[in-house]
C-alpha positions in Angstrom: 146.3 64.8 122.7 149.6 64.8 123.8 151.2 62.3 126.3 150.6 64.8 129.3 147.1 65.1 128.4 147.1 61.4 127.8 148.4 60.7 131.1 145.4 63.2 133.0 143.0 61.5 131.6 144.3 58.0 132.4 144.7 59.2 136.5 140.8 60.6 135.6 139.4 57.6 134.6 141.2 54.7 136.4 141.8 57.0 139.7 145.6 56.5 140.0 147.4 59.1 140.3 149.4 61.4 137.7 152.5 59.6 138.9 151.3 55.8 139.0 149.4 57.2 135.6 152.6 57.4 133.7 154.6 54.4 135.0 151.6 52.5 133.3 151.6 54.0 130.4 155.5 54.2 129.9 155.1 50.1 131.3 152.8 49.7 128.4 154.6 51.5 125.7 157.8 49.6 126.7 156.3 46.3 126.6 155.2 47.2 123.1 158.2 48.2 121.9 160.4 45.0 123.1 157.9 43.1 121.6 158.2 44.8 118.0 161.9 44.5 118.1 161.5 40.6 119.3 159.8 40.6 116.3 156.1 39.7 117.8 153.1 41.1 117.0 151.0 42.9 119.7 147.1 42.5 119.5 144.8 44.5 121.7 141.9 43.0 120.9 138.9 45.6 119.9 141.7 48.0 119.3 143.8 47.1 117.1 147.5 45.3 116.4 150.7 46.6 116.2 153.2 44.6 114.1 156.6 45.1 112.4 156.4 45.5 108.6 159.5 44.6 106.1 159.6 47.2 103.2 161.3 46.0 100.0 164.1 48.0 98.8 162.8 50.4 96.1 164.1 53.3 93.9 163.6 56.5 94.9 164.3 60.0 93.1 166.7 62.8 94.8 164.2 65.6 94.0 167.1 68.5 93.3 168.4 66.5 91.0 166.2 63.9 90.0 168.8 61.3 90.0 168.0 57.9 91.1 168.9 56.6 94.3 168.5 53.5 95.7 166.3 53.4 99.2 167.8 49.6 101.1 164.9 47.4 102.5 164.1 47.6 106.4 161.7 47.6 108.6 159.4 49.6 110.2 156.4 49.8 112.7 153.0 49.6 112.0 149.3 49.8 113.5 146.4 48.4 112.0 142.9 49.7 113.6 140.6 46.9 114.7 136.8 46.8 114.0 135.8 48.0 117.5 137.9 51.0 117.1 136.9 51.5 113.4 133.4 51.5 114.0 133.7 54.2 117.2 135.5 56.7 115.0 133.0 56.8 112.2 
């Protein structure tokens, strides 16, 4: 499912429109996102939580060479499945 498809089905279930459709879902996926950069986690309980993950810097291998190189710490976005969700996909 694509975001398209994503927002048809939200105007089909919640009868908005296409339009009002896809100002909540870009609303939600903004507020989302300014939370992970604040540096907050966002739970949606039943769902699941989205948080921001640090990643330790590590060595890596260039695979033409095989050289070592070194990959720098940062962070990254992450989405952990809550038991409700878990539970329906099974």
């Amino acid at each position: 499912m694509n975001k398209t498809e994503l927002v048809a089905r939200i105007a089909e279930v919640s009868s908005l429109t296409k339009k009002d459709s896809e100002a909540a879902l870009n609303a939600m996926l903004s507020a989302v996102q300014e939370s992970l950069v604040a540096g907050e986690k966002v739970v949606l309980t039943g769902f699941g939580t989205f948080e921001v993950r640090n990643r330790k810097e590590r060595v890596g291998h260039n695979p033409r060479t095989g050289a070592s190189i070194s990959i720098p710490a940062q962070k990254s976005p992450a989405f952990k499945a809550g038991k409700v969700l878990k539970e329906a996909v099974r």
